[in-house]
N, C-alpha and C positions, 0 to 999 in steps of 0.2 A: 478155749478155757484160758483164763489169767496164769503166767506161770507166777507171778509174786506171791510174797508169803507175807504178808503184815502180821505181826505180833501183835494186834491189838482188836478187842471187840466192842464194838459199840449199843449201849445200852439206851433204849426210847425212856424216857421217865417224866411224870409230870407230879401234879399234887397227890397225896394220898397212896403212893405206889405203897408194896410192902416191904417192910422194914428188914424183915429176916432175909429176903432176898437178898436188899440191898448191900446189906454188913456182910453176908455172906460172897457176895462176887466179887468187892471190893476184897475179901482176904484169900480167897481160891485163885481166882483167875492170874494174877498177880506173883503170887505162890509158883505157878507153873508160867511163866513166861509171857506173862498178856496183860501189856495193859488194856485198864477198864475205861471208855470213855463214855460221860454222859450227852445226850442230846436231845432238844423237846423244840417246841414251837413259842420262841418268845417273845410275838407280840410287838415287835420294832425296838425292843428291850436290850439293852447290850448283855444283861444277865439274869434270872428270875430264880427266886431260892425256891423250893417246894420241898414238901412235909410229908413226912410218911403217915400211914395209917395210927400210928401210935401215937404219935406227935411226938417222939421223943428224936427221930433221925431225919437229917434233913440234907438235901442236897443242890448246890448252887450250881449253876448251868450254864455255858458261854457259849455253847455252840446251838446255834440256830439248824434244825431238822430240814431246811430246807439248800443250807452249805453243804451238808452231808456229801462225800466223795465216799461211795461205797468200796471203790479199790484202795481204800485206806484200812479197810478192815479183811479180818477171817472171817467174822461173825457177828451176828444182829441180832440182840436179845428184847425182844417187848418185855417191861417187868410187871407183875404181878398188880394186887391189890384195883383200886379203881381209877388208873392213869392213865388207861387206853381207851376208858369211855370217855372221860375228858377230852383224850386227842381227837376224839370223831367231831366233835363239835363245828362246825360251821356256820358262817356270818351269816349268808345268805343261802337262799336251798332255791332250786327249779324243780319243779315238777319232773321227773324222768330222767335227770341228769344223776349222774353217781355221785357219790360224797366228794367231795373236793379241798376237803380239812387238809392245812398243810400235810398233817403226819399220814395221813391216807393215802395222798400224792406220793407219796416217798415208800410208803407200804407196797403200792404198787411195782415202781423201782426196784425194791428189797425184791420180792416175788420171781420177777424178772428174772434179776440174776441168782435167784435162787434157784429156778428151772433153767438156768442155762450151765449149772452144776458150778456157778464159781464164790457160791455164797450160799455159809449154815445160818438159819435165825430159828432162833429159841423164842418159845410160849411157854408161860409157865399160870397156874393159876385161871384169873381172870382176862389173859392179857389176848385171849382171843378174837375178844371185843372189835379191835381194832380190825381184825380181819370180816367180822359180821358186817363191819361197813358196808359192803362192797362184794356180795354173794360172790363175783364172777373169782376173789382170790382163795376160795375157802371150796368155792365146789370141785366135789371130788377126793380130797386131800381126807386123812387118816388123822386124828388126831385124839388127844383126852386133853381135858380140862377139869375145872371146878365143876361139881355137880347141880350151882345154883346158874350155871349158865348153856348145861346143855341143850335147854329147848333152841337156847342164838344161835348155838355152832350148828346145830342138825337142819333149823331151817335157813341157814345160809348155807346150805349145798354140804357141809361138812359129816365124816363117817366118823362118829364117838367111838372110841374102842371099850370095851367092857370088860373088866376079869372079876371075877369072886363076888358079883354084887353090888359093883360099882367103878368109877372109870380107871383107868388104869393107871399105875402110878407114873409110867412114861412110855412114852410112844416114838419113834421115829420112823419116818414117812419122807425115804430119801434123803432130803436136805431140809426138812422140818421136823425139830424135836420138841416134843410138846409135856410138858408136864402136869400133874394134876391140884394140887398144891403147894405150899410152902414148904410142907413137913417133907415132902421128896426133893427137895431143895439140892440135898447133896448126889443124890442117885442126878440129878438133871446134872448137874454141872461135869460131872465125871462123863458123863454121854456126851454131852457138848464138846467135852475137850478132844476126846476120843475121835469123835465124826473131826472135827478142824484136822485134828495131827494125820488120821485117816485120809484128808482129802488133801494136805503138803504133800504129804507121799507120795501119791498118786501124778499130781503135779511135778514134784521131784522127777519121778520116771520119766514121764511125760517129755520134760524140759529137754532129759538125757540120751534122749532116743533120735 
């Protein structure tokens, strides 16, 4: 396990993400000691601006998703709305071969070191998507989402949690916290921060031992 503590989390975001997220992690995270960094797949682009689901918030992007140094963060957040179906996109597809979209490549990465316990990444909403890509990062794993996408996560290998009639408003599933909408926006981000500060500590020990 990484003994480092990075103060910073890095956010996947493309066109259309959600807006309340957005404004929200930008003023939470930041708030409590973290900065937010954006990052997407830009194309040989030095920087690409993208629109949230409103059109009213929008956010400009410099880091290429495939720069990405994961030991530069605590945590990995997909954001919401429809930007992680964007990210699955691929130029070229093979018969048999697994998705290969930059952000995918790098989802895998994230996965990784999220089973090797040195990295938390947040789902919130629709941003499960990203993980349907590619059954083999999804099967198995506990999670809730938006309720117009639970047929993708169930049949990419994923267990929906359910309470009262519908999915749950948050889940954690070791080093994957997952949420179900926007409107539990603040219950996720308090978990989020909780599981990071939770797994310094432990590192903390760790280090001291």
């Amino acid at each position: 396990m990484s003994t480092s503590n990075p103060a910073k989390i890095g956010v996947l975001v493309e066109e259309h993400f959600d807006e309340t997220e957005y404004l929200r992690f930008n003023e939470f995270f930041p708030t409590n000691g973290y900065e937010v960094e954006y990052f997407s797949h830009l194309w040989n682009q030095p920087s690409l601006t993208f629109k949230g689901n409103d059109h009213m918030a929008e956010v400009t992007v410099i880091k290429e998703v495939k720069d990405v140094n994961l030991n530069d963060y605590a945590g990995i957040i997909l954001i919401g709305g429809y930007a992680m179906d964007r990210l699955r996109y691929q130029v070229q597809v093979t018969p048999g071969q697994p998705n290969r979209s930059p952000a995918v490549e790098f989802l895998r990465k994230v996965v990784e070191a999220m089973d090797r316990n040195e990295l938390k990444i947040g789902t919130i909403c629709h941003s499960l998507w990203l993980f349907c890509a590619d059954p083999a990062l999804l099967e198995g794993r506990k999670v809730t989402c938006a309720h117009n996408i639970i047929c993708d996560v169930e049949n990419a290998g994923g267990t929906v949690i359910y309470e009262n009639g519908e999915t749950a408003e948050t889940y954690v599933d070791r080093n994957l916290i997952s949420g179900h909408h926007p409107g539990v926006v603040e219950e996720f981000m308090q978990i989020f921060l909780q599981e990071m500060k939770s797994a310094k500590s432990q590192q903390l020990a760790v280090s001291e031992t």
